[in-house]
C-alpha positions in Angstrom: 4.5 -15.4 108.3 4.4 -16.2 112.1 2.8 -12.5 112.4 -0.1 -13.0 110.1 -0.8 -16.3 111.7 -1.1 -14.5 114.9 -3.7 -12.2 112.6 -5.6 -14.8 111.7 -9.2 -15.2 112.9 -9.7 -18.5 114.9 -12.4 -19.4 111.6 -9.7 -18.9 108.8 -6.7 -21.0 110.9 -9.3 -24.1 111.0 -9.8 -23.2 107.4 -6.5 -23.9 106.6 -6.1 -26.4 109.0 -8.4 -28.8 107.2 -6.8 -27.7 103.5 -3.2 -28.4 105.1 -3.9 -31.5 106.3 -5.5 -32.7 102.5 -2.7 -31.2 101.1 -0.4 -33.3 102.7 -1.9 -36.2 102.5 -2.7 -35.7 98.6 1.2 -35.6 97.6 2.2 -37.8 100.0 -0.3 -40.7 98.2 0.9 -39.5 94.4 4.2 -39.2 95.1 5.0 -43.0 96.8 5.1 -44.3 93.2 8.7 -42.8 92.4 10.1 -44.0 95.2 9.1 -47.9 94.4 10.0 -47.6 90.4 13.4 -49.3 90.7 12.5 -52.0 93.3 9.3 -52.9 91.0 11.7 -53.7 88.0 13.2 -55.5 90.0 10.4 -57.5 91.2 8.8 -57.5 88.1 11.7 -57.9 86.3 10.6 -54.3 83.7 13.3 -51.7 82.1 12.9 -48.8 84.3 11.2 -47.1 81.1 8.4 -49.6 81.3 7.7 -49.2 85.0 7.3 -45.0 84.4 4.4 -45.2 82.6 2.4 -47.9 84.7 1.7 -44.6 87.1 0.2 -43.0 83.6 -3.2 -43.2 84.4 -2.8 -42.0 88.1 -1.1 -39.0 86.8 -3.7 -38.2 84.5 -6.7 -38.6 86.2 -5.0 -36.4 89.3 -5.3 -33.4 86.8 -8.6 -34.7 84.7 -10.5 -34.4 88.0 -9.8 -30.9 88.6 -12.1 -29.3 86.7 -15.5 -31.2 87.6 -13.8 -31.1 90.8 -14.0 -27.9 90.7 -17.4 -27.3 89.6 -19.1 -29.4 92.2 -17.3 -27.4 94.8 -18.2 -24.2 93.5 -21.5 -25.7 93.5 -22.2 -27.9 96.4 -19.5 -28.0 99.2 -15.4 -27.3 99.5 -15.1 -29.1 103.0 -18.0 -31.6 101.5 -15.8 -32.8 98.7 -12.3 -32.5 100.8 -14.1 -35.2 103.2 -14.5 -37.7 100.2 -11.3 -37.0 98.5 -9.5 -38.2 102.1 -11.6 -41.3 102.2 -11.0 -42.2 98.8 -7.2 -41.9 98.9 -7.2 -43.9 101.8 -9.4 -46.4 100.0 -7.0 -46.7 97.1 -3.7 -47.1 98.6 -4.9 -50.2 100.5 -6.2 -51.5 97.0 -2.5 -50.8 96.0 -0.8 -52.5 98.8 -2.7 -55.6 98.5 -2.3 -55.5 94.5 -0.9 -59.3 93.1 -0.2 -57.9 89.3 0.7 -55.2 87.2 -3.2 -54.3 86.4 -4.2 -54.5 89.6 -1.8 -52.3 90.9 -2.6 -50.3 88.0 -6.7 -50.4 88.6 -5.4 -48.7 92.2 -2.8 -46.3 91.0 -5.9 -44.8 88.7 -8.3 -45.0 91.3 -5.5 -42.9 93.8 -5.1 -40.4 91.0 -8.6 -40.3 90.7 -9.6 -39.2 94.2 -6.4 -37.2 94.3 -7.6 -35.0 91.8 -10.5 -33.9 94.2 -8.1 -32.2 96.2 -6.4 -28.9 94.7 -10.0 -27.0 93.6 -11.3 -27.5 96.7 -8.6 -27.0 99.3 -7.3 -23.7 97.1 -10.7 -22.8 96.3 -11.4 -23.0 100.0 -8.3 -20.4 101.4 -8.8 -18.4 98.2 -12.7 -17.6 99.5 -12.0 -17.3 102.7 -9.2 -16.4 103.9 -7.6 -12.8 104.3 -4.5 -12.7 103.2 -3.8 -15.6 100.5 0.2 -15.0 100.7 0.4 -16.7 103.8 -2.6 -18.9 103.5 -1.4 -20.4 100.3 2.3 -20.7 102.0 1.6 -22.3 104.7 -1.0 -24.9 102.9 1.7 -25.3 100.6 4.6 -25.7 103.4 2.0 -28.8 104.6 2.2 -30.2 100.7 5.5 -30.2 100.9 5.7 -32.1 104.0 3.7 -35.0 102.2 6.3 -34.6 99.0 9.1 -34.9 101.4 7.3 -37.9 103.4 6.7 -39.6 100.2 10.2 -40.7 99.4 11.1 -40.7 103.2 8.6 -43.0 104.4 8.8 -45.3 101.5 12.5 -45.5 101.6 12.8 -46.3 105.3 10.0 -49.0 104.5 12.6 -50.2 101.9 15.7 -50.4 104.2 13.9 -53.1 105.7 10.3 -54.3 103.8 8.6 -54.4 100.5 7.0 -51.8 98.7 4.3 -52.4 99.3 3.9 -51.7 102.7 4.5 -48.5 101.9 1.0 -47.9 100.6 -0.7 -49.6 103.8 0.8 -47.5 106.0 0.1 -45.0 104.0 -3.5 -45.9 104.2 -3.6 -45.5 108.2 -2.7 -42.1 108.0 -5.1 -41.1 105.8 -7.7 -42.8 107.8 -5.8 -40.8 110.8 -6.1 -37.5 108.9 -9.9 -38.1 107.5 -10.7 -38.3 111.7 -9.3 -35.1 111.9 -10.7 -33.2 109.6 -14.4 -34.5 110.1 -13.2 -33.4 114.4 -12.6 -29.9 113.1 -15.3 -29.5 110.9 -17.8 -30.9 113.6 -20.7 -28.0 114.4 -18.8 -25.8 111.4 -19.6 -24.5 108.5 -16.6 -23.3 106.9 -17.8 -22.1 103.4 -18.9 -18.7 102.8 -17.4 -16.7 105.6 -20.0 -14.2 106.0 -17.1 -11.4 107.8 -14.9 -12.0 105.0 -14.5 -8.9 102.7 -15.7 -9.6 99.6 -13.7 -8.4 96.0 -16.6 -9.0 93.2 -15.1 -6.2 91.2 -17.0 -6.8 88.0 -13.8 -5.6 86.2 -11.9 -8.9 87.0 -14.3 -10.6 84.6 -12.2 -8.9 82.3 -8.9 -10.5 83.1 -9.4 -13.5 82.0 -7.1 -13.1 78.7 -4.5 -12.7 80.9 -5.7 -16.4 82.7 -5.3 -17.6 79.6 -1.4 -16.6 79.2 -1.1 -18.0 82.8 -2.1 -21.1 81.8 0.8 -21.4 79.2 3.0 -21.2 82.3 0.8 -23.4 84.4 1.4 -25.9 81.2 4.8 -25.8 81.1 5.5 -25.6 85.2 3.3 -28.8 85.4 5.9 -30.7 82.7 8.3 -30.0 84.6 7.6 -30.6 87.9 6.2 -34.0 87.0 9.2 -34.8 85.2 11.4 -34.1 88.1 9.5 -35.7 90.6 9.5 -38.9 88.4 12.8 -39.1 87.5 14.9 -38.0 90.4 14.8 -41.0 93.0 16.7 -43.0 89.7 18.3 -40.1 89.0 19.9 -40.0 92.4 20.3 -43.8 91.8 22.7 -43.6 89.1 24.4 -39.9 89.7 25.0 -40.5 93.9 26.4 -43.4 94.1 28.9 -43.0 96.8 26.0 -40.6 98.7 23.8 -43.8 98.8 26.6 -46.0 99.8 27.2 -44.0 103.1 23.5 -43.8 103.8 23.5 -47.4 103.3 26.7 -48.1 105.4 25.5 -46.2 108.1 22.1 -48.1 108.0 24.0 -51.5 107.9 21.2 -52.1 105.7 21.5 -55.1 103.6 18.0 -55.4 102.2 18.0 -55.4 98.0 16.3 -52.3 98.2 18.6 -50.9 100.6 19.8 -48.3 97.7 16.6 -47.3 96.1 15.6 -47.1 100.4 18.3 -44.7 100.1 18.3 -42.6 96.7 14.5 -42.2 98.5 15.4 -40.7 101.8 18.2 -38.7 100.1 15.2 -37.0 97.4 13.3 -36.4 100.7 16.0 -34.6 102.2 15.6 -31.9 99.4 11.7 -30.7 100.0 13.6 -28.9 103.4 14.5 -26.8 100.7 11.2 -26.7 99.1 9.8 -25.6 102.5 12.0 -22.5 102.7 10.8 -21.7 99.1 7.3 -22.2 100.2 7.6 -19.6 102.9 9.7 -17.5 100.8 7.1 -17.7 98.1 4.2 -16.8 100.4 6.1 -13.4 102.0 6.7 -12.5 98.1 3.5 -12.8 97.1 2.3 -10.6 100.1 4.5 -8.1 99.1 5.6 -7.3 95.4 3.3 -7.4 92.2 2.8 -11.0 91.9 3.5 -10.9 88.1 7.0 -10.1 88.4 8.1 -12.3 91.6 6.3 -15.2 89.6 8.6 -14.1 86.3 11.5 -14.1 89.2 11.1 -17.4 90.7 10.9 -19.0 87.3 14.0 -17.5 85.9 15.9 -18.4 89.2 15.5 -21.7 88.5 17.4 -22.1 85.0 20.8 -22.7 86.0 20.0 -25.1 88.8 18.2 -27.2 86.1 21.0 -27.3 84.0 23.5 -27.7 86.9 21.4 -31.0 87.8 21.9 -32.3 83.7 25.5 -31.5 84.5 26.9 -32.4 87.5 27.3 -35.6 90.0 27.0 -36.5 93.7 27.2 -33.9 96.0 27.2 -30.6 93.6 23.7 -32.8 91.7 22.3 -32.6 95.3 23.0 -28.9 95.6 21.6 -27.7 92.3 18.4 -30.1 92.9 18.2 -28.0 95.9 18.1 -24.9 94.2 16.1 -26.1 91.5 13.5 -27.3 94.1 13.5 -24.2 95.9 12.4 -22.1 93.4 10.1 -24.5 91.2 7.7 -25.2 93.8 8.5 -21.4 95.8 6.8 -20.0 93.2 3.3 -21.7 94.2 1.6 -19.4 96.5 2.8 -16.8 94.0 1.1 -18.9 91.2 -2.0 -19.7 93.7 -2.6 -16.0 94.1 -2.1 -14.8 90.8 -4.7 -17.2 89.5 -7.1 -15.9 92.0 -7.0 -12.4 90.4 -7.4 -13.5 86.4 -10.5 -15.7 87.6 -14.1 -14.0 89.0 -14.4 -15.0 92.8 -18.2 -16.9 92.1 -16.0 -19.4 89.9 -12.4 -19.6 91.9 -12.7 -23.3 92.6 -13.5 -24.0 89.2 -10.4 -21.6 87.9 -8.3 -23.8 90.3 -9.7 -26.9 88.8 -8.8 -25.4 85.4 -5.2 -25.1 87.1 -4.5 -28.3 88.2 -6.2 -30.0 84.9 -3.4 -28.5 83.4 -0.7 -28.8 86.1 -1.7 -32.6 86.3 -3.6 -33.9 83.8 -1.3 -32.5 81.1 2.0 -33.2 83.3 1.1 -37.0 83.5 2.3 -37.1 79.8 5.9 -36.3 81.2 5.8 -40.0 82.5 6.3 -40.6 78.5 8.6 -37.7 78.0 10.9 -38.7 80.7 10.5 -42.4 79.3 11.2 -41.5 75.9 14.6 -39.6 76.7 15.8 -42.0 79.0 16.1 -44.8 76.2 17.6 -41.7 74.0 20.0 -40.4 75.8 19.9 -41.8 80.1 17.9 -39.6 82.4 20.2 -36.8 81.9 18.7 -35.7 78.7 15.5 -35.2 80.9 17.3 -32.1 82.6 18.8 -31.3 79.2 15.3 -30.8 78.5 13.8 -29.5 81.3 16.2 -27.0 81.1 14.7 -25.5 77.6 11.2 -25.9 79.2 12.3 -23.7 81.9 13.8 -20.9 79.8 10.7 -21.0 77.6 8.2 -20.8 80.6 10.1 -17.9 82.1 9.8 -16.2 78.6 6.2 -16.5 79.2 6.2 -15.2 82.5 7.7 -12.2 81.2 5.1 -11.8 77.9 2.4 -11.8 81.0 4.0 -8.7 82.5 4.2 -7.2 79.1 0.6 -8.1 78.0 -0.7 -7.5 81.2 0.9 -3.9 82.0 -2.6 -1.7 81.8 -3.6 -2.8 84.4 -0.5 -1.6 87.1 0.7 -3.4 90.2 -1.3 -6.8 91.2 -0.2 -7.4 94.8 -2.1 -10.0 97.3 -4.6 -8.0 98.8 -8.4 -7.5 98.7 -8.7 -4.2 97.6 -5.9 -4.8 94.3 -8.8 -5.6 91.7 -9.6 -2.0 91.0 -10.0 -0.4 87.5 -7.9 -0.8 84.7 
């Protein structure tokens, strides 16, 4: 990937600069709230299963944005709309940190989603139009949104060796105010949209594919359930299954702080995205090089047995399959990210992202009450009892694609792959 960097036009590396930098601090905002569930039951003295779905609303506006998100970039500006979806994030976790009640701090939690959900059409739509070659582009952005997934649990659970949770969301707020600086610095005297060298692919024949967008969005379904599921449940998960992990971290801390072991479970979930990183990268050379149907089908199936390892298993071997699990559930994006791109006509990609990620998120907040509802059944590890099905049935799906979609021949990541079919 270092190669195609190096290919990169000085225009398409700012490009992704400013879509990085978003997409790191976009998961880095919606993901805090995980980290904070136990030591807000404590505080508030809530069952975990009533804290879950106080970060409903959040969820669900992340992915009902996406669409008129979307639209407006399609329609007015991609860097235009990145520059308010930083400033209102930034806005919104300082409303959160200085939030006295459970409504208040939900009012800012729905407002964080809310900006959030500006993100994804915008910053996708943006490398998708112009960059080159969307493999790398989409690895590397995602690489940066991994970052921010990984700094999520990692800030807020050094913040809870020694603070309150809330102080997780202030600081949180400077770096966004940090990262809004930079991208207005790298966008000053640029105009970024419509890259007037970039070769253009308006085969009128990918109209045509949008049938096939439809079966992808089955998967995009399904992939969103399950990643929000995850991500929600694991800092608890951790909690419960790692005890003697946690007390180490905490022992070698000399911590004593009550949130010293969600502080801990936090930074431990953190650790994981290193292995979300490798599957971004890993992802991104895939996608540049095979037919993007069948890696996607791949990635999906790989990540059965770590899903059902994680319902399984304890301590160290749960930290291993939540590694493997991780690698390959959120490896498969820039797979996922260019695929899209070639079901949807190029006038309307930011608005076919937006269609994504209302999907991904707005449907995927509702495993808030999913992982709720089995964790008064049967603990937390139903959830990956569950997940587990999800997985095998989304892979099945993947599979009907290549099936379904097998007229048209090999889909790799390249300009010149929409030909006739």
């Amino acid at each position: 990937m270092n190669s195609t960097a190096n290919r990169m036009s000085a225009r398409e590396k700012r490009v992704i600069a400013v879509s990085s930098a978003a997409h790191f601090l976009t998961h880095l905002y919606i993901l805090i709230f995980p980290a904070i569930v136990m030591p807000m039951s404590r505080e508030m003295g809530l069952a975990i299963s009533d804290v879950f779905p106080i970060g409903f609303m959040m969820y669900l506006l992340y992915g009902a944005l996406a669409l008129p998100a979307g639209y407006l970039s399609d329609r007015w500006s991609k860097i235009a709309m990145l520059k308010v979806c930083v400033f209102g994030m930034s806005f919104s976790a300082f409303a959160a940190s200085y939030s006295s009640s459970v409504s208040g701090f939900t009012l800012s939690l729905a407002m964080l989603g809310l900006f959030c959900g500006l993100y994804h059409p915008a910053g996708l739509g943006l490398i998708a139009s112009e960059t080159g070659k969307q493999g790398a582009a989409h690895g590397i952005n995602g690489i940066f949104g991994n970052i921010g997934i990984a700094a999520a649990p990692l800030s807020s659970g050094i913040i809870l060796l020694t603070l309150n949770w809330r102080w997780a969301y202030w600081i949180a707020g400077l770096v966004g105010l940090a990262i809004l600086a930079l991208i207005f610095s790298l966008t000053a005297n640029q105009k970024l949209d419509n890259n007037p060298h970039l070769e253009r692919s308006l085969n009128k024949n990918r109209d045509g594919r949008l049938k096939y967008f439809a079966v992808l969005c089955a998967c995009i379904v399904n992939a969103g359930l399950i990643y929000r599921a995850n991500l929600t449940a694991l800092p608890s998960y951790f909690e419960i299954r790692a005890s003697s992990a946690l007390e180490t971290i905490t022992g070698f801390t000399g911590s004593g702080a009550v949130d010293a072991t969600s502080g801990a479970s936090a930074i431990l979930v953190s650790s994981l995205f290193i292995f979300s990183i490798a599957g971004q990268y890993a992802g991104g050379w895939v996608a540049d090089n095979f037919d993007l149907r069948k890696a996607y089908f791949l990635f999906h199936l790989a990540s059965v047995p770590f899903i059902l390892g994680m319902a399984l298993s304890f301590e160290i071997p749960l930290y291993v399959t939540a590694a493997g699990m991780v690698f390959f559930n959120l490896g498969m994006l820039p797979i996922e990210n260019s695929l899209l791109s070639k079901f949807i006509p190029e006038r309307w990609v930011s608005t076919g992202y937006g269609i994504k990620f209302t999907l991904t998120f707005g449907i995927g907040s509702f495993a808030l009450y999913q992982v709720a509802f089995l964790e008064k059944l049967g603990g937390l590890q139903s959830v990956y009892v569950a997940l587990t099905a999800q997985a095998l049935l989304l892979a099945s799906i993947a599979a009907f694609l290549i099936y379904f979609s097998r007229s048209i021949g090999r889909i790799t990541n390249t300009r010149e792959d929409i030909g006739d079919f």
